[in-house]
Backbone as JSON Lines, residues from 0, in Angstrom:
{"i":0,"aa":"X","n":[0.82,-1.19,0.0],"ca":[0.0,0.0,0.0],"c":[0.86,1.26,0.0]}
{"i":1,"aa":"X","n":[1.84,1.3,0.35],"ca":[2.5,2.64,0.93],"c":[3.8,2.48,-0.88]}
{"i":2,"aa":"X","n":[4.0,1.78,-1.18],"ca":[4.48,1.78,-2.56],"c":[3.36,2.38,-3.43]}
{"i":3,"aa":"X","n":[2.1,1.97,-3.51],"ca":[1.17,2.31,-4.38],"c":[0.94,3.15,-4.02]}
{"i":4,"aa":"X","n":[1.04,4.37,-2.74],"ca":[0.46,5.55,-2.58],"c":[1.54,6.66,-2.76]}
{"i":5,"aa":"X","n":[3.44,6.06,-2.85],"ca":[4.49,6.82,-3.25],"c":[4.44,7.12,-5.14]}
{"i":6,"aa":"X","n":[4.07,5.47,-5.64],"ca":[4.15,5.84,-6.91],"c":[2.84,6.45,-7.4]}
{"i":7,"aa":"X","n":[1.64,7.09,-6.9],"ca":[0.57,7.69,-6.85],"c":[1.03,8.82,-6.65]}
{"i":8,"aa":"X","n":[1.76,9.53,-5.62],"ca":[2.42,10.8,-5.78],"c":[3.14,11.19,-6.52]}
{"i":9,"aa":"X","n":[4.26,9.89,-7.01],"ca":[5.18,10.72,-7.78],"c":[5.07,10.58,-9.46]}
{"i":10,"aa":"X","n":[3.55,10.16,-9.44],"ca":[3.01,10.5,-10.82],"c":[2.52,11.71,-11.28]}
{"i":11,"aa":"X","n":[1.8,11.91,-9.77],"ca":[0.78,13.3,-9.8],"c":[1.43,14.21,-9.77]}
{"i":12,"aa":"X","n":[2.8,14.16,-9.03],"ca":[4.15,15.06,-9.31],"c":[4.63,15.21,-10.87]}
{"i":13,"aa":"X","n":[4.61,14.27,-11.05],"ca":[5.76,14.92,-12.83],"c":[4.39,14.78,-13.2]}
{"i":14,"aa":"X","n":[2.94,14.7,-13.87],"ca":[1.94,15.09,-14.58],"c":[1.96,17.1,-14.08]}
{"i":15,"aa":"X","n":[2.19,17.3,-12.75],"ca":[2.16,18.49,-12.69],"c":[3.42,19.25,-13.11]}
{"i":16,"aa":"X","n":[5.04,18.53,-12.64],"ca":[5.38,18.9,-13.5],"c":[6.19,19.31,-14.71]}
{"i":17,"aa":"X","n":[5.47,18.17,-15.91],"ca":[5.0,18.47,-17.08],"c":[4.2,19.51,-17.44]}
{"i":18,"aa":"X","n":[3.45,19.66,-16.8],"ca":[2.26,21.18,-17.63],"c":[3.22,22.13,-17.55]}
{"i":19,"aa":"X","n":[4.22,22.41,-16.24],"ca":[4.8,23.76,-16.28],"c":[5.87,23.6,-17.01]}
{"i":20,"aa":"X","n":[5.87,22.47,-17.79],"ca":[7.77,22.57,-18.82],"c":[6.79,22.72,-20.41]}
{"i":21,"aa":"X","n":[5.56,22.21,-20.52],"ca":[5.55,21.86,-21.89],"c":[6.13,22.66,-22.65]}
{"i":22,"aa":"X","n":[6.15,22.4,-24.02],"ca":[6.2,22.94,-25.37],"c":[5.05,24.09,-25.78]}
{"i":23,"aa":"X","n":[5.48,24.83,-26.17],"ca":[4.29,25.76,-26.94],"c":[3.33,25.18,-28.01]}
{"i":24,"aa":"X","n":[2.15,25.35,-27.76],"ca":[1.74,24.6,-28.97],"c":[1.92,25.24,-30.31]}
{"i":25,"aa":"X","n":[1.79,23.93,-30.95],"ca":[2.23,24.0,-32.51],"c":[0.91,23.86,-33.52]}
{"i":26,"aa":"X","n":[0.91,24.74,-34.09],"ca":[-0.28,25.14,-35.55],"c":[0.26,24.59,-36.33]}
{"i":27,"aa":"X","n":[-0.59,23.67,-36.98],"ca":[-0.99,23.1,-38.33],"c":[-1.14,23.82,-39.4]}
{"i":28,"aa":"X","n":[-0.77,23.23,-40.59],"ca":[-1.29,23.7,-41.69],"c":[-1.33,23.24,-42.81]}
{"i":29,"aa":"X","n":[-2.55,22.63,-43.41],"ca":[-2.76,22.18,-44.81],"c":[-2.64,22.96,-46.33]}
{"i":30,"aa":"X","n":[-1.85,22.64,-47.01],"ca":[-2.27,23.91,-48.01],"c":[-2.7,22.25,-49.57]}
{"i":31,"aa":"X","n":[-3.68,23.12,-49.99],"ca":[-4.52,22.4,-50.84],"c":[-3.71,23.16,-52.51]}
{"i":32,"aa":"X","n":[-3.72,21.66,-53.26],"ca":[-3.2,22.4,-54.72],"c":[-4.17,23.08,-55.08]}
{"i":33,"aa":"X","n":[-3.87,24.21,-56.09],"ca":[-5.35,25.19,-56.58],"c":[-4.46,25.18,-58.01]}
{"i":34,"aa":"X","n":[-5.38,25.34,-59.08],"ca":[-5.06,25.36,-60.04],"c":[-4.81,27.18,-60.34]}
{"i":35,"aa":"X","n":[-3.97,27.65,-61.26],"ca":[-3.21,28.92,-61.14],"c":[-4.67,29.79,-61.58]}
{"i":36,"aa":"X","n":[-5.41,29.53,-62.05],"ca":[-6.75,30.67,-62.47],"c":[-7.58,30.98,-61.35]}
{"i":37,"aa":"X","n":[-7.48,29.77,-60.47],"ca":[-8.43,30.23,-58.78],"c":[-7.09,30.92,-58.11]}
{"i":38,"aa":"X","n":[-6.52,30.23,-57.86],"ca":[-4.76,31.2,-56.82],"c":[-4.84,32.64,-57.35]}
{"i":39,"aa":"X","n":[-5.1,32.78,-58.3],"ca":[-4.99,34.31,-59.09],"c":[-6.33,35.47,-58.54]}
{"i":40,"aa":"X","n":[-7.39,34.62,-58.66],"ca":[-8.7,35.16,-58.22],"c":[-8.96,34.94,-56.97]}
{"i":41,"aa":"X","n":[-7.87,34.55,-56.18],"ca":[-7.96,34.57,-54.67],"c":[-6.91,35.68,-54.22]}
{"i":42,"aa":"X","n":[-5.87,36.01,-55.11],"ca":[-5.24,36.5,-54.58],"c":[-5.32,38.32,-54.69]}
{"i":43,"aa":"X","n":[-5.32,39.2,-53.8],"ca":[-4.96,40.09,-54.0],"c":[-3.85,41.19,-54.22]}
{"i":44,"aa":"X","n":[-2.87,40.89,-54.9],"ca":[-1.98,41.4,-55.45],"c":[-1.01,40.19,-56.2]}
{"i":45,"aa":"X","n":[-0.6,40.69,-57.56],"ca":[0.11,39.6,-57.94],"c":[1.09,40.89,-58.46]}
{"i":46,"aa":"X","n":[2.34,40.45,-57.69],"ca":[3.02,41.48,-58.42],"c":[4.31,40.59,-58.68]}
{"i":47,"aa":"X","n":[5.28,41.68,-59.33],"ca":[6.55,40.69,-60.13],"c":[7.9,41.85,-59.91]}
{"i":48,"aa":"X","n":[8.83,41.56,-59.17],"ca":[9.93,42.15,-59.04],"c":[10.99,41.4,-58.52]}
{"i":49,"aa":"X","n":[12.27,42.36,-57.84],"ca":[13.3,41.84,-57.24],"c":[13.06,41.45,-55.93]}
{"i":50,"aa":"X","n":[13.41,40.65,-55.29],"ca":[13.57,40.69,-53.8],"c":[14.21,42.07,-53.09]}
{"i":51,"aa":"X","n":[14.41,43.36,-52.3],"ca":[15.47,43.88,-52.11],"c":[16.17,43.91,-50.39]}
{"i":52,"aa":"X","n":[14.92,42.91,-49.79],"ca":[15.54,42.75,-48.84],"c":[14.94,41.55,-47.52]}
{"i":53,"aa":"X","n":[15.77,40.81,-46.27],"ca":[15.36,40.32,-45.86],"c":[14.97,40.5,-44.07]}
{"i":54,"aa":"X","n":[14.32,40.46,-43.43],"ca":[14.2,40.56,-42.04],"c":[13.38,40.18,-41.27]}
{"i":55,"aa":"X","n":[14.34,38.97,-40.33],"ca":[13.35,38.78,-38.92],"c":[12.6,39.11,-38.02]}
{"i":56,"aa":"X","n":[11.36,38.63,-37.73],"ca":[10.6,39.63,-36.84],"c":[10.56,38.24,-35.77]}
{"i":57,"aa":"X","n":[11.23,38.6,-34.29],"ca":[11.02,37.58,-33.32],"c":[9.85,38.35,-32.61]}
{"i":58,"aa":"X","n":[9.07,37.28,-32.43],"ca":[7.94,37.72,-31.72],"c":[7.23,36.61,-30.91]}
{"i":59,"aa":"X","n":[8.23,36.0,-29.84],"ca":[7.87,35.15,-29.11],"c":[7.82,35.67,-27.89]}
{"i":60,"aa":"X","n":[8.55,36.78,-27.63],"ca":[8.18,37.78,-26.44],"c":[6.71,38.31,-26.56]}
{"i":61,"aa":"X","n":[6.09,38.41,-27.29],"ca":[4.43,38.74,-27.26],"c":[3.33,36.94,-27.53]}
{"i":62,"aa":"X","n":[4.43,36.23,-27.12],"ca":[3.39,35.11,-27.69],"c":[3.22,34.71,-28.25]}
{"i":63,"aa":"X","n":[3.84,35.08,-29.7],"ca":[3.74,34.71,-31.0],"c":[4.8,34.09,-31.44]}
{"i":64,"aa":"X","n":[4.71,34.09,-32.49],"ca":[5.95,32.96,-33.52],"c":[7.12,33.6,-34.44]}
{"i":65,"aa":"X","n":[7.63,33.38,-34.72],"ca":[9.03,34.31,-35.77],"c":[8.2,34.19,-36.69]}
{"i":66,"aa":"X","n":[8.88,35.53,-37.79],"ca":[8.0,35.82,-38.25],"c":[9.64,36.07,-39.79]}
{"i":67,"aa":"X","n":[9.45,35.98,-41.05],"ca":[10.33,36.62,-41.66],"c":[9.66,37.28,-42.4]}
{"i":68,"aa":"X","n":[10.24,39.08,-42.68],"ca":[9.55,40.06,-43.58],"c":[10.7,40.17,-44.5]}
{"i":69,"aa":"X","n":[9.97,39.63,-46.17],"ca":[10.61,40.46,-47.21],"c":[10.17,41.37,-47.99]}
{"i":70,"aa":"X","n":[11.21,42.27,-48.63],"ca":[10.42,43.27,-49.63],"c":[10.82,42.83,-50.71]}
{"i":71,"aa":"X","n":[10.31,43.27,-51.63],"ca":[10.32,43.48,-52.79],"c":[10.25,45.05,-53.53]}
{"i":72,"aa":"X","n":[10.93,45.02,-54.39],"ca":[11.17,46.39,-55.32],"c":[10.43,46.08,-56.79]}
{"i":73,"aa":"X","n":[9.14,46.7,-56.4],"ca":[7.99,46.16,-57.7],"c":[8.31,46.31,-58.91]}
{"i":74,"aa":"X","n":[8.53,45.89,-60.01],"ca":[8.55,46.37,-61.44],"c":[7.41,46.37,-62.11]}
{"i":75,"aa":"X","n":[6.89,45.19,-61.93],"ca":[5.22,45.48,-62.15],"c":[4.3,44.93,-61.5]}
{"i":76,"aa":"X","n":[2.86,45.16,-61.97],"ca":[2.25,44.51,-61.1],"c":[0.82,44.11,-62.19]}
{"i":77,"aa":"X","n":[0.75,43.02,-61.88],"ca":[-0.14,42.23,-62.48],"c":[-1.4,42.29,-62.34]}
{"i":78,"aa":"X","n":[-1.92,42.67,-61.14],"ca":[-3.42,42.92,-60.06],"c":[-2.97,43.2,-58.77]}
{"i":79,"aa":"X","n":[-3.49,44.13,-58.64],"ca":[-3.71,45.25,-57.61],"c":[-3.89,47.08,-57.9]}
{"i":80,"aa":"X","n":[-2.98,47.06,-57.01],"ca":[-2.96,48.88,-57.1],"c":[-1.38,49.28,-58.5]}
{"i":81,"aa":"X","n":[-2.25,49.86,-59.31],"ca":[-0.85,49.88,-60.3],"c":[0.14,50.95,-59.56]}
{"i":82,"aa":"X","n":[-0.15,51.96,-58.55],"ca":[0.52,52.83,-57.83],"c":[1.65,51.59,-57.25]}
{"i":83,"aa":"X","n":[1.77,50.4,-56.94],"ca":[2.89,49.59,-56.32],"c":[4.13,49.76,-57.16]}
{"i":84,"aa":"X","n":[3.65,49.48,-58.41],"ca":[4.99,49.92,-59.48],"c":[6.14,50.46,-59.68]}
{"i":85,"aa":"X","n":[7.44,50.82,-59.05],"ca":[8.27,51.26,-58.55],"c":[8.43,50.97,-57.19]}
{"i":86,"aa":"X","n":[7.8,50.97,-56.52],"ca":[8.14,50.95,-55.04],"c":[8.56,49.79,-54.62]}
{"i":87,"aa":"X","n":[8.52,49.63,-53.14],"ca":[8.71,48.51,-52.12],"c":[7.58,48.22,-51.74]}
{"i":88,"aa":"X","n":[7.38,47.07,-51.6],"ca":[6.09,46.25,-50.87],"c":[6.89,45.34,-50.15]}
{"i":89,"aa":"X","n":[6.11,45.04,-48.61],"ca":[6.78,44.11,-47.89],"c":[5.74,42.89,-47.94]}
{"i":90,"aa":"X","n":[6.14,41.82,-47.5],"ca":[5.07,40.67,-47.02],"c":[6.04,39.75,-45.94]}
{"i":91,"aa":"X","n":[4.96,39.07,-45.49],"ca":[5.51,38.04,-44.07],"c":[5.42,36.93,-44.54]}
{"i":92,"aa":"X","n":[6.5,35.92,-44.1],"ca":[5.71,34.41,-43.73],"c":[6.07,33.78,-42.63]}
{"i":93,"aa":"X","n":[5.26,33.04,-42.18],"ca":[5.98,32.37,-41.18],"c":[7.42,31.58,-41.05]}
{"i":94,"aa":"X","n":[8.2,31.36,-40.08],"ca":[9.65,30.98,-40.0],"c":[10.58,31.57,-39.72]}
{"i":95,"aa":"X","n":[11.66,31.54,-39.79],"ca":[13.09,32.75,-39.62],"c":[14.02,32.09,-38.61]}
{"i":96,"aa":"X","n":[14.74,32.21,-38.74],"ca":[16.17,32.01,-37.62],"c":[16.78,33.15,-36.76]}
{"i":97,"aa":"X","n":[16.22,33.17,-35.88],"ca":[16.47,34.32,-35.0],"c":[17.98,34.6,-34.04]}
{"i":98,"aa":"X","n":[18.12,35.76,-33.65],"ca":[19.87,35.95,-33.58],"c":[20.38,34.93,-32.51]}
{"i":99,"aa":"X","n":[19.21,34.36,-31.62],"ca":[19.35,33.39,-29.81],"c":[20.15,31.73,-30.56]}
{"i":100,"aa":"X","n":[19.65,31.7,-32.41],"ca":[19.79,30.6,-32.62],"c":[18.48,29.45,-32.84]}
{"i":101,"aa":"X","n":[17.72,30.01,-32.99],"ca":[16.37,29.47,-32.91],"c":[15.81,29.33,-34.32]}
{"i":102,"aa":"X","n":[15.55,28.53,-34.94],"ca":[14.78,28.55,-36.24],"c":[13.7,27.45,-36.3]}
{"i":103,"aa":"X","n":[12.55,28.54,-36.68],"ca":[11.66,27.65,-37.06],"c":[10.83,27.67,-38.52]}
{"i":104,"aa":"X","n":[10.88,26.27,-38.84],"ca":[10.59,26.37,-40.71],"c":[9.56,25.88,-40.81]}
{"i":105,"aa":"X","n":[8.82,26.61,-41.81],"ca":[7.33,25.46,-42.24],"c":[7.59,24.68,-43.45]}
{"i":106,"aa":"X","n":[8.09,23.53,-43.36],"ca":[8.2,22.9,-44.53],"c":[7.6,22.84,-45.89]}
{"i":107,"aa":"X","n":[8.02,22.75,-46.85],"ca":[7.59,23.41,-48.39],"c":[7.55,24.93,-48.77]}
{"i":108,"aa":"X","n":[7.56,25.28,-47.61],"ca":[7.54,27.26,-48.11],"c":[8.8,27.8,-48.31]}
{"i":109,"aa":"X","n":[8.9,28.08,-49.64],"ca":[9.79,29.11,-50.09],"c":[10.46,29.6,-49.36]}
{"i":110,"aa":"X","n":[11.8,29.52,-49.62],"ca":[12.7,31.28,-48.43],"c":[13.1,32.21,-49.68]}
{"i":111,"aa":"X","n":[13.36,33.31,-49.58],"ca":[13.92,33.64,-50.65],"c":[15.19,34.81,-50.15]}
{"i":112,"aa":"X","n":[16.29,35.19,-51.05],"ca":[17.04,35.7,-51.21],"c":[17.29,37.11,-51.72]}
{"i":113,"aa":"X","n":[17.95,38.12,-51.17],"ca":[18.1,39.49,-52.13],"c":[18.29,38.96,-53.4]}
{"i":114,"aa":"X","n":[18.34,39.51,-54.4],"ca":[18.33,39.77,-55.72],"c":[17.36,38.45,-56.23]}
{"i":115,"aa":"X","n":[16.95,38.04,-55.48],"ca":[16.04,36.93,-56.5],"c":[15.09,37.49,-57.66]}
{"i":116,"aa":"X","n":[14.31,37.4,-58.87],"ca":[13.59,37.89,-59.44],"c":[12.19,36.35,-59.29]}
{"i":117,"aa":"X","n":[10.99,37.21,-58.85],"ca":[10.32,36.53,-58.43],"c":[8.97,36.98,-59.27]}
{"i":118,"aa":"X","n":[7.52,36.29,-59.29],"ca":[6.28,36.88,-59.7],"c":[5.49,36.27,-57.97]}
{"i":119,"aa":"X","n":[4.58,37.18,-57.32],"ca":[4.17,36.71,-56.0],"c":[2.62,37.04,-56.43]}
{"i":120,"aa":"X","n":[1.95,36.29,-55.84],"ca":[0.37,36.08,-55.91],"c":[0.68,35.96,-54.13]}
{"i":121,"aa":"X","n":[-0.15,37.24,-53.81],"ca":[-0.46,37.38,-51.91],"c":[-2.14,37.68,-52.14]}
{"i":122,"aa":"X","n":[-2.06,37.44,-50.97],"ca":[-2.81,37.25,-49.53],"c":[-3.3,38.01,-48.61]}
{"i":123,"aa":"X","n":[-3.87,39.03,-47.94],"ca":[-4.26,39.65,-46.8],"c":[-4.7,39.01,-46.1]}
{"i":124,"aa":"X","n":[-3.45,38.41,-44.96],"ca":[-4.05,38.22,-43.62],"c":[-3.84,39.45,-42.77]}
{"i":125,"aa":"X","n":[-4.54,38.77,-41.11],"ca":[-4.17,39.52,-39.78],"c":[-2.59,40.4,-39.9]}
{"i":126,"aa":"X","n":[-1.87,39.05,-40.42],"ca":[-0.34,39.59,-40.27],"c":[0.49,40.11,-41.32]}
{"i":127,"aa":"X","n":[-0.98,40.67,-42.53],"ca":[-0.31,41.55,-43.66],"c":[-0.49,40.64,-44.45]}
{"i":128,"aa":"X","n":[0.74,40.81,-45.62],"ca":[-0.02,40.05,-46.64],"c":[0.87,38.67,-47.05]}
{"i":129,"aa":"X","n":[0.42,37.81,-47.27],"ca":[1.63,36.72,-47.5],"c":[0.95,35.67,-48.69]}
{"i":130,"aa":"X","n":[2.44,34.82,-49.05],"ca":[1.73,34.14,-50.22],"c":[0.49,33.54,-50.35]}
{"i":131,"aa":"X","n":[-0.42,33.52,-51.34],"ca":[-1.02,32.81,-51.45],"c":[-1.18,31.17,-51.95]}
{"i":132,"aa":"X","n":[-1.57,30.49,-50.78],"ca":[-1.48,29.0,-51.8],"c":[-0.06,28.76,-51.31]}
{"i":133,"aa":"X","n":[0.55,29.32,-49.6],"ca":[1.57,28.79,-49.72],"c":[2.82,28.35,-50.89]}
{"i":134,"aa":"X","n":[3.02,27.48,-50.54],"ca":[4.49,27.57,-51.84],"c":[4.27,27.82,-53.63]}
{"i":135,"aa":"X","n":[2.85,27.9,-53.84],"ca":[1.94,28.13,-54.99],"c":[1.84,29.55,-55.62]}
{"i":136,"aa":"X","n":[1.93,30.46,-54.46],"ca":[2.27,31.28,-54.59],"c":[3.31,31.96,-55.69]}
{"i":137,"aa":"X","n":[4.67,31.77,-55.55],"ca":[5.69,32.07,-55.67],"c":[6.13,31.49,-56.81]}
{"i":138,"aa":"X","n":[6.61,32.46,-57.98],"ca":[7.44,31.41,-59.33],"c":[8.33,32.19,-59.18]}
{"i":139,"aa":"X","n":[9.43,31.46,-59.75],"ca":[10.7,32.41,-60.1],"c":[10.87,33.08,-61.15]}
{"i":140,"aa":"X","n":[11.82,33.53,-61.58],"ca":[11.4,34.14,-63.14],"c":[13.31,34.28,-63.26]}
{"i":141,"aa":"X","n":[13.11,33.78,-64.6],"ca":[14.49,33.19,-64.99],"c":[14.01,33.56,-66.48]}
{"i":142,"aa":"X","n":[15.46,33.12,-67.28],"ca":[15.53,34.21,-68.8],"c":[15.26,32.46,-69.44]}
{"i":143,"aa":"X","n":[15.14,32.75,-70.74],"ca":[14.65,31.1,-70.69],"c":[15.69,31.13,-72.17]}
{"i":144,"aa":"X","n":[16.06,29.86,-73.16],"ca":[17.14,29.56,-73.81],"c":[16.72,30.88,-75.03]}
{"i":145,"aa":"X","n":[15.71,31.44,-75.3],"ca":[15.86,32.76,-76.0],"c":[16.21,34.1,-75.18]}
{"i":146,"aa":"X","n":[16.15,34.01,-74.13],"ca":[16.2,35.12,-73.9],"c":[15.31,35.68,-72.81]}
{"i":147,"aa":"X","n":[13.67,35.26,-73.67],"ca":[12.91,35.66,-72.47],"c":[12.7,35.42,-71.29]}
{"i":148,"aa":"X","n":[11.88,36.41,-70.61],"ca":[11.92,35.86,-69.08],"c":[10.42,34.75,-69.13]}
{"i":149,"aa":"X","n":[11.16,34.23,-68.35],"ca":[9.42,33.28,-67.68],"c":[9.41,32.65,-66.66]}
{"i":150,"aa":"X","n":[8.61,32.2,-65.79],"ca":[8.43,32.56,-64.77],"c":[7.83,30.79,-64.56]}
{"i":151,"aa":"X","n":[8.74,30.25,-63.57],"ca":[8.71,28.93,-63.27],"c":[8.11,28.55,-61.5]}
């Protein structure tokens, strides 16, 4: 009896604590193929430029998750506001490697690089605007054996 009432405590002990070590919980996410004529008509802005820059947003001090913001330096824009055209537009996605050493990735999503030349179909969420259709989103755009560009 006095065994069964020690290992009765020192269950109820590490179940308690466990709650105070867990893990943060972790969000899911499904992304469904869409064929490029719905991704397009879902998306609100499809624009096409350079990458010109990259930056972490840690935001686990508010509760939240890393966050990486890139811009882009528009050349054109496909749908939206034609005023984007020259400028910078930023967007988020989830992930980033933060300076503590910490990285967290959502598997299949794109990272991308300064100077990349990209075409982006976004999104308006809560947290601004981000690809749409996940990695569906995003083609590259490369010169193709004539010359032209197109966008893979």
């Amino acid at each position: 009896m006095r065994n069964v009432l020690a290992a009765t405590t020192l269950a109820v002990a590490l179940a308690g604590a466990a709650t105070l070590v867990r893990p943060s919980s972790a969000e899911a996410m499904t992304i469904l193929q869409v064929d490029l004529p719905t991704l397009v008509k879902a998306s609100e802005l499809v624009l096409e430029g350079q990458v010109g820059g990259v930056r972490v947003i840690d935001r686990r001090k508010e509760g939240r998750s890393v966050w990486t913001e890139y811009t882009l330096e528009v050349a054109e824009v496909w749908k939206g506001d034609p005023k984007l055209a020259g400028r910078k537009f930023s967007w988020r996605q989830l992930g980033g490697a933060t300076s503590d050493g910490m990285t967290v990735a959502v598997p299949g999503m794109p990272r991308f690089a300064v100077g990349d030349e990209v075409v982006l179909l976004l999104e308006r969420t809560r947290e601004g605007h981000t690809l749409a259709g996940g990695p569906q989103g995003r083609w590259l755009v490369r010169k193709g054996p004539d010359g032209r560009k197109m966008a893979t």
